[in-house]
Residue, then its C-alpha position, 0 to 999 in steps of 0.5 A: x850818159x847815152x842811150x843808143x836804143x833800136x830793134x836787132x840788126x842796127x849795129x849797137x854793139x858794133x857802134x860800142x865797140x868803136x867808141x870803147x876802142x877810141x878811148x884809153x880805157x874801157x869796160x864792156x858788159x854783155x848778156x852771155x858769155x858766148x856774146x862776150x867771147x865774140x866782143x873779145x875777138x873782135x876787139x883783139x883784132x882791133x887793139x891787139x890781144x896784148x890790151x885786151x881781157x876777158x872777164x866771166x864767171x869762169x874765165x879770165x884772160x888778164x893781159x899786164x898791159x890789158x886796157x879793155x876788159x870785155x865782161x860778162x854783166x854779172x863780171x863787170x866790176x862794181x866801181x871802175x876808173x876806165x874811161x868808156x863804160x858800155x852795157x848791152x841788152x839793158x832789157x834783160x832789167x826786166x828779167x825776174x831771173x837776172x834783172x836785178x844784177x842789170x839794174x844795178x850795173x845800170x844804176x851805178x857803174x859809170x865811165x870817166x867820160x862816156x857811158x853807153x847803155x844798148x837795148x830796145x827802144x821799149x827802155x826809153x820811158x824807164x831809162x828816162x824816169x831812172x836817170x834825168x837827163x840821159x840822152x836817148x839815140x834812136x837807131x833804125x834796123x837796116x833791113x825789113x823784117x817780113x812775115x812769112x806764115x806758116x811752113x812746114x820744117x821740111x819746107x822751111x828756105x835754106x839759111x833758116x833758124x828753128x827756134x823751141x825752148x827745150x832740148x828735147x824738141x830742139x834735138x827732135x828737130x835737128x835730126x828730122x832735118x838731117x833726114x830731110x835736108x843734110x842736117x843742122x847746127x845746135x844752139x843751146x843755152x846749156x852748152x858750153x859757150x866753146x860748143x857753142x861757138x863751135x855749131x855756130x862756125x858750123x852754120x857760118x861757114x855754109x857746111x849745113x843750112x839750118x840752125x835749130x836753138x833756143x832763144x839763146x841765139x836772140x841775145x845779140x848772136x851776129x848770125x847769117x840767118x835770112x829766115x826765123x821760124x818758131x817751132x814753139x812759142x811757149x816756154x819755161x822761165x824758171x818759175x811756170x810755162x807762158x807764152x812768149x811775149x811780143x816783145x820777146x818773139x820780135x827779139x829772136x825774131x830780128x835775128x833774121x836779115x844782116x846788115x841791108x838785107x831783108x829777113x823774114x819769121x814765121x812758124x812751123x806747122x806745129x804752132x799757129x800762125x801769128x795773128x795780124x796784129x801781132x805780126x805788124x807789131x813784129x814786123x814794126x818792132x812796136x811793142x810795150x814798154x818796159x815799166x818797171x825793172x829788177x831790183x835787189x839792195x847792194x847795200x847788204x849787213x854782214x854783221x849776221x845772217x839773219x841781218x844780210x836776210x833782212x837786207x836782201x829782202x828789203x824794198x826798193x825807194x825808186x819808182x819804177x823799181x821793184x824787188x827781185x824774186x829770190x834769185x839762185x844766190x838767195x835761194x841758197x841762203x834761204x836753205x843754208x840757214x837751216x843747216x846748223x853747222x853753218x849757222x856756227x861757223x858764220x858767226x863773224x862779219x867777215x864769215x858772213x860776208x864769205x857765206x854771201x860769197x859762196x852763195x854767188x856759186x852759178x847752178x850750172x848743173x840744173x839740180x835742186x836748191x837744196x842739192x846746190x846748197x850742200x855743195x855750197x855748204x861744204x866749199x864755206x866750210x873748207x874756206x872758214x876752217x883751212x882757209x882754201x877748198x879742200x884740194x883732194x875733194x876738188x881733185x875727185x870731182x874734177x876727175x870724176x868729169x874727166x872723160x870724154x865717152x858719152x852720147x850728148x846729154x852725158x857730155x853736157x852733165x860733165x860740161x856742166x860739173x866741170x863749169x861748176x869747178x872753172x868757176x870755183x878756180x877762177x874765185x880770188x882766194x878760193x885755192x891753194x893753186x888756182x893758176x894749176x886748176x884753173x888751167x886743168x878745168x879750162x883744159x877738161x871743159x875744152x876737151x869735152x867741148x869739142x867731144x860734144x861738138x863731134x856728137x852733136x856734128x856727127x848725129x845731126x849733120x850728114x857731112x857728105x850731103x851738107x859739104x856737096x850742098x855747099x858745092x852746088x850753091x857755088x855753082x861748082x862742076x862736081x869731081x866724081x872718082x870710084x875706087x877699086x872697091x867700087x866707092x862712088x866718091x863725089x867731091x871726096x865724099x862718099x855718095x853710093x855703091x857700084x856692085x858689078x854693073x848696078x849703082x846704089x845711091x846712100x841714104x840721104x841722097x834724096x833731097x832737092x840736090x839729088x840731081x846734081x849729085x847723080x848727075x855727077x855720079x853717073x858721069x863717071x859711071x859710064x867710063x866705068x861701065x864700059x871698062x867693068x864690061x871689057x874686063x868682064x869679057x876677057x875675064x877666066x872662069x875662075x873669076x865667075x861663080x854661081x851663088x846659091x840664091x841664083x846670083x852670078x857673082x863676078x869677083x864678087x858682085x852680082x851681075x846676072x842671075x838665073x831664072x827658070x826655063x821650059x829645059x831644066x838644064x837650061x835656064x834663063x839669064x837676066x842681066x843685073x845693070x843700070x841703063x847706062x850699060x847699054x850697045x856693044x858693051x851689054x851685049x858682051x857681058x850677056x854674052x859671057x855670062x852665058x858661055x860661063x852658065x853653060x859650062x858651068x853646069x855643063x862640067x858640074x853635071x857633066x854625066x847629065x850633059x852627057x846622058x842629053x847629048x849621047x847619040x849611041x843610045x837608041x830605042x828604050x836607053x835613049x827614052x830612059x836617059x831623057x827621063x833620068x836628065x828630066x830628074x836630075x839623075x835619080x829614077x825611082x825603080x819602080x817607076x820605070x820597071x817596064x822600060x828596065x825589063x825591056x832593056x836588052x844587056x847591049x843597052x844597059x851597057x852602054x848606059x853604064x857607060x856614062x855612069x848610070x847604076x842600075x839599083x834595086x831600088x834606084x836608076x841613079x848616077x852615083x858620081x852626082x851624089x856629091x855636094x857640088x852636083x848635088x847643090x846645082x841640081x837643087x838649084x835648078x829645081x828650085x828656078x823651074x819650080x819656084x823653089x827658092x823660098x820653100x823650106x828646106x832648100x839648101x839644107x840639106x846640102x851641108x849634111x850631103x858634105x859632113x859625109x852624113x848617110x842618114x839623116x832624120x827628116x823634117x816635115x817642114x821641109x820641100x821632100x822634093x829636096x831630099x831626093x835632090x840632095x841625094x837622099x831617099x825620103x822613108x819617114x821619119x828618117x832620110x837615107x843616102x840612094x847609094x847608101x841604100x843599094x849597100x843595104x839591098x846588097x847586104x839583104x840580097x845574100x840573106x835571101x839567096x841563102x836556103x835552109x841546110x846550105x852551109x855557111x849561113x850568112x849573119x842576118x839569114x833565118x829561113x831563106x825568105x826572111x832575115x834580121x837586122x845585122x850590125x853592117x846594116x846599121x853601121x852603114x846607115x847610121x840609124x839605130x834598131x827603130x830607125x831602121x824599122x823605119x827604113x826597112x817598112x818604107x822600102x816595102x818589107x814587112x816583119x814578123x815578131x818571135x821570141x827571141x829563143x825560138x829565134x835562137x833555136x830555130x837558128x840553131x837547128x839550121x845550123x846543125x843541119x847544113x851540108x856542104x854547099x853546091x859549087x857554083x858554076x862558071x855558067x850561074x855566076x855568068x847567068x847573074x849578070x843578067x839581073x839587075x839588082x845584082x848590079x853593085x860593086x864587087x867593092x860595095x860587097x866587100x866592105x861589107x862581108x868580114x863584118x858579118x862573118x864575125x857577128x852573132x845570127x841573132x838580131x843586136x835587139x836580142x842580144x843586148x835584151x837577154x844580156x841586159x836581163x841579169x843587171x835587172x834579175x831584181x825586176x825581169x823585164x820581158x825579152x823584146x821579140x826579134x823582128x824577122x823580115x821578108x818583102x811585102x805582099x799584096x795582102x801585108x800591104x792592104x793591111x798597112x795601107x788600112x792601118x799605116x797610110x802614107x805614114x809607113x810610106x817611103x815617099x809621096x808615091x806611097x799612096x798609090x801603093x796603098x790603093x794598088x795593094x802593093x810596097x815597093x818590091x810588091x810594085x815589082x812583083x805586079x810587073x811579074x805576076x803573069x810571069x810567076x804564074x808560067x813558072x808555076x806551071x812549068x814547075x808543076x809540070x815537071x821541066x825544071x830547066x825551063x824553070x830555071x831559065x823562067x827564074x833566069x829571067x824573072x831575076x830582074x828585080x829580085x827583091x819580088x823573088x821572096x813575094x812569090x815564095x810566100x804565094x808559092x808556098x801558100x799555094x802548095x799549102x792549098x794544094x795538099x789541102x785539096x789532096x786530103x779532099x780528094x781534088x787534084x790541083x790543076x796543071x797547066x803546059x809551060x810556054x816555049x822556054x825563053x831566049x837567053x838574053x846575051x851576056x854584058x861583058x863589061x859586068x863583074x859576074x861576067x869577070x867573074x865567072x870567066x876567072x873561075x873557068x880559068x881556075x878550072x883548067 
């Protein structure tokens, strides 16, 4: 018997090999299965596959002709006839947990001509008590084991093996490395030994450069590793949590260095570094002694179960020996002799003998003694009474682990049952089929082998960066290609993003090598660049498109977006490229972009762009065209009343021309009132005004195209964007501008109406006040307290009566009207010249037959008094009807104290407050001089100057039922004075004025013209 004994990496297990192979006949035993799977490679290719077996706890390959038999320690049979007997790892004798199965073999398993025992020097004294006359070889590392202190994970040299002693840290770490470094192989003791052989390859073919495991790689694992640093150096042996010992710290540390080459250990920062000592005594491989081994009796009574107890639990006769805790096997025992069903069926030698054998059943599973000796308990309980495990029960917990879903910890749960059901496949005598289950487990646990693998690969290794890594060490040229979809691909893997001129690395291009690889990114960049440029020049307009972010998108990609300028129509573009676009190439897409800009809003805004450029417009329309473009095509009227009455109809005319529209309440052009235009102008209001990420924008452009002409407000949002969307802002409620010159072409007639006319317009009341009617609703879309909203915001005030003395009062205009005075071709000629009569004859229309068929008083009203008799049990009083006529200054003052900017229409509603004045009141201070003249020359009895006075002042005509009402007070106050003998004062009219001419492009003046040829 020999003894070869020395540190890692002298080549005892290739030196065992060699012997074994140059006998007839051999048996070899090892610490893991994994190990063991390595040997068995490693002999087939010396003998063939034909004179080789593997023997484990849960496979067995049994060639006829098999000579050589590679075992696990605990699978090595107890007597052997094979000419050559090796044992590796004789230190793990010492083991509280599998020690005793290594003693025994140690003990008395012998080859016919040679026995080899491969360990630690630290094995000499007790090999040498144990067994007189054994020959000890020594043999030295072949290469230096070098400390290396402390370093932080990140820090840590390429080839590098992390050691912990849980899964939770070993995978804490493995996935900080992939972050920082590309990613690492997992070694585990808990995996699968295919799993484990599988990350192993993984970091042996060089696709990753750090292995993160457990003090599972320091059994014998021939690893390329230059570096060893422990992360932990506490762990948990099955009984309580210590520190690792000398001994045990240089056995994992010696992993690092192969063959001559040097290797170094250290620690990670979150462990302290070696003291001096201990890292010479690595460094030296100078450790204790191994003083006493495992030992538990082979000499076993079967005659009961409380005799195999006593025989388990007896002591050891050698020196140097000492008896085992009780192992997983004995645990077991301990419990099931407590179970009554059992303690009946063992009631033989033979049935005690099968317990003990049932007892060996591995806990792969990790569960709790006593759940591992009921399932114990029920495979001895099939044996005894059929003879075999029941087959149905094996069948629904094979299948129970038949699947492959799962994340890790999953995976490795089923790995572990389905391990549990391969060992109990490969027990002689166990089943009725064992050649079916074995290859049916064998099948399910290589399935999930590999699924595991591809989990553990796919989350703890970045295959892209681990594979370019690989590249760069073989000093390669790196290949870089880019699809049509812009994939920028290095060396096949994908490594960033080219969006029309910017490039956008993947995360985890970041590390020591990003260099490389955007070196060799950017080679192929520039050929693309220079092509997207020339494409990009020659390209339609079609292909170009403007975001509403601001971006200019080509076939897709950003290349350019907007910025905001002194011109509001003409913001500035910024380029979005690389420094590798650069000349020629540059200058061309910055160039094409801008043309596309330019026509773009140019055609979108095409009556803005005209308005900007028109050259037939002088004086005041040129002044008042810039404004209407400086506001993106909408004036408030009030705004620019001055300008409109000084505007001779030559003027508006030409205006009209590209589209403007003179409102009542409103200069805008109605062909921007679409959700194209209106989604531009919101955009470059927003780039002037910083206006992008204020509330409301883009909002409302989505109501513009459902075709909404109303819209309840938000007070969150920018009121700005409602004006651009096309929207009046009145409150609680936002209404559509062309929308509401419909609503002043509806109200107009019912103010022109005068008491004792025929055909009384729905909706008229006294010829200065009207009501809400059914058409004005159906336009707005709003219901009656909506449209109290809109009408108070537009300046109009209301008075409440009941709803009989409406309908009386109705009813006494009706019953004393007279034929209407035929209008002449003259008058209609003459109201061409008012601005607010400026709306299509179209509009009106639309508008006409609803009314002529509807009821004269208010909707309110009528659902009020029809729902009365529904309710005649409780009587609810009538809601009065609101009668409406326009503001004056004293109705303003008084909601200006009372209402605020609340009452108010927009923002500018606060300066009517101060200036005493609505909307139409506004328009009525523009003309109070002007009424003043006309009732002079009222009084002094001209009515055609009064009539060519009224002419004029129509210019905004909603200010013609503000001067009524101070009209008629006025005449109020003079009877007073002519009941107190005062006579009011009279003053001359002024010269009458000039008949403005008349437009002909306007449809009154058509018209007129058609009744003239009625006439004749």
């Amino acid at each position: 018997m020999t003894a070869v004994l020395g540190p890692t990496n002298t080549g005892k297990t290739h030196y065992a090999i060699e012997r074994m192979v140059a006998h007839g006949t051999g048996v070899i035993g090892l610490p893991l299965r994994l190990l063991a799977r390595e040997v068995y490679t490693r002999v087939v290719e010396k003998v063939g596959v034909q004179n080789v077996a593997l023997v484990t706890g849960e496979e067995k390959i049994s060639p006829p002709t098999a000579r050589f038999s590679v075992c696990t320690v605990e699978a090595m049979p107890r007597e052997t006839g094979a000419a050559f007997v090796a044992i590796d790892e004789v230190q793990l004798a010492g083991d509280l947990e599998r020690g005793h199965i290594f003693t025994d073999r140690i003990l008395h398993l012998r080859g016919r001509d040679e026995t080899l025992l491969l360990g630690a020097d630290t094995m000499r004294p007790i090999l040498q008590q144990l067994l007189p006359g054994i020959t000890v070889v020594e043999r030295p590392r072949l290469s230096h084991l070098i400390y290396a202190g402390q370093k932080k994970i990140t820090r840590l040299p390429q080839r590098s093996a992390i050691v912990a002693f849980s899964a939770d840290e070993v995978y804490a770490i493995a996935e900080l490395i992939r972050r920082q470094r590309g990613g690492a192989a997992v070694v585990l003791g808990a995996l699968s030994p295919r799993t484990r052989n599988s990350q192993v390859a993984l970091y042996q073919a060089g696709d990753v450069e750090y292995l993160v495991a457990t003090d599972a790689i320091g059994m014998g694992l021939n690893l390329d590793v230059d570096h060893v640093a422990f992360a932990q150096d506490r762990k948990f042996d099955g009984y309580q949590f210590r520190n690792l010992n000398p001994a045990e710290l240089g056995q994992v540390a010696g992993r690092a260095g192969r063959h001559v080459r040097d290797g170094t250990f250290g620690v990670t920062g979150q462990v302290h570094p070696f003291d001096e000592e201990l890292a010479q005594r690595i460094e030296a491989h100078e450790f204790e002694n191994v003083r006493v081994l495992q030992w538990r009796s082979k000499e076993l009574d079967f005659s009961s179960i409380q005799s195999l107890r006593a025989s388990l639990e007896r002591p050891p006769s050698a020196e140097g020996l000492t008896r085992a805790l009780p192992a997983v096997d004995q645990q077991a025992l301990e419990h099931l002799t407590r179970y009554p069903e059992i303690i009946d069926l063992a009631t033989n030698p033979q049935r005690v003998e099968k317990l003990w054998e049932t007892c060996a059943l591995p806990d792969y599973r990790r569960i709790t003694p006593a759940q591992h000796a009921d399932l114990i308990s029920t495979l001895f309980s099939d044996l005894v009474r059929y003879g075999t495990v029941n087959e149905q029960f094996l069948a629904e917990q094979v299948q129970r682990a038949d699947r492959t879903d799962g994340e890790i910890d999953t995976l490795s749960a089923r790995i572990a049952q389905i391990r549990t059901w391969t060992y109990v496949s490969n027990r002689p005598g166990w089943l009725a089929d064992p050649t079916h289950w074995q290859e049916k487990t064998r099948e399910i646990e290589d399935r999930l082998s590999d699924a595991l693998h591809e989990r553990l690969t796919k989350r703890f290794v970045d295959r892209r960066t681990s594979v370019l890594m690989k590249r760069l060490r073989e000093n390669a040229m790196l290949e870089a290609e880019i699809s049509v979809n812009g994939d920028v691909f290095v060396e096949g893997h994908h490594v960033g993003q080219l969006s029309g001129f910017r490039f956008t690395p993947i995360s985890g291009a970041d590390g020591s090598d990003a260099k490389a690889i955007q070196t060799a990114s950017q080679k192929a960049l520039a050929l693309e660049f220079e092509a997207r440029a020339a494409r990009l020049h020659a390209a339609g307009n079609s292909d170009l498109a403007i975001s509403a972010d601001g971006l200019i998108r080509w076939l897709g990609d950003p290349v350019a977006r907007l910025a905001g300028s002194e011109h509001v129509m003409r913001p500035r573009v910024i380029l979005l490229a690389d420094e590798q676009l650069t000349g020629n190439a540059r200058e061309h897409v910055a160039a094409r972009v801008e043309r596309f800009v330019n026509h773009h809003i140019s055609m979108v805004l095409k009556p803005l762009d005209d308005l900007s450029r028109a050259e037939d417009l002088q004086g005041l329309a040129k002044g008042l065209a810039f404004q209407l473009v400086e506001n993106l095509g909408v004036l408030f009227r009030r705004d620019v009343t001055e300008e409109v009455k000084s505007l001779d109809q030559d003027a508006r005319a030409s205006m009209r021309r590209y589209g403007v529209r003179f409102g009542a309440y409103h200069i805008f052009v109605p062909a921007l009132l679409k959700p194209a235009p209106a989604e531009l102008i919101t955009l470059l209001w927003a780039l002037k005004n910083d206006g992008l990420e204020k509330p409301g924008y883009g909002d409302l452009i989505p109501v513009l195209a459902a075709g909404r002409t109303s819209v309840v407000t938000d007070p969150g949002f920018e009121r700005t964007f409602y004006k651009l969307a096309g929207f009046r802002f009145l409150g609680k409620r936002a209404v559509r501008i062309d929308i509401l010159e419909r609503l002043a072409d509806i109200i107009r007639p019912l103010l022109q109406w005068k008491p004792g006319q025929a055909n009384r317009p729905e909706g008229a009341y006294d010829g200065r006040r009207f009501t809400t009617t059914t058409a004005m609703l159906s336009i707005l879309g709003a219901t009656l307290e909506d449209m109290e909203e809109i009408l108070k915001g537009l300046g109009y005030r209301a008075d409440a009566v009941t709803a009989e003395d409406a309908a009386a009062h109705l009813a006494t205009q009706d019953a004393s009207t007279t034929p209407a005075a035929e209008t002449s071709g003259e008058e209609v000629a003459d109201k061409a010249d008012h601005d607010d009569a400026d709306s299509t004859s179209e509009e009106a229309a639309s508008v006409a037959p609803a009314a002529e068929e509807k009821p004269a008083v208010e909707p309110a009203a009528a659902e009020a008094s029809a729902a009365e008799p529904a309710e005649a049990a409780e009587p609810v009083e009538p809601k009065p009807v609101l009668l409406w006529r326009l503001g004056g200054r004293n109705d303003n003052h008084r909601q200006a104290r009372g209402a605020g900017e609340r009452r108010g229409g927009d923002r500018q509603q606060q300066g009517n407050r101060r200036q005493g004045g609505g909307e139409a009141a506004e328009g009525n201070r523009g003309e109070s001089r002007d009424g003043k003249r006309h009732e002079r020359g009222r009084d002094a009895g001209k009515p055609n100057q009064a009539r060519g006075d009224r002419n004029e002042q129509r210019g905004d005509r909603q200010d013609r039922g503000d001067r009524k009402d101070r009209n008629d007070r006025k005449d109020r106050n003079d009877r007073n004075n002519n009941r107190n003998g005062s006579q009011p004062l009279r003053f001359e009219a002024k010269p009458p004025r000039k008949e403005k001419p008349i437009d002909p492009d306007s449809p009154f003046a058509k018209l007129a013209a058609l009744k003239e040829q009625m006439k004749k």
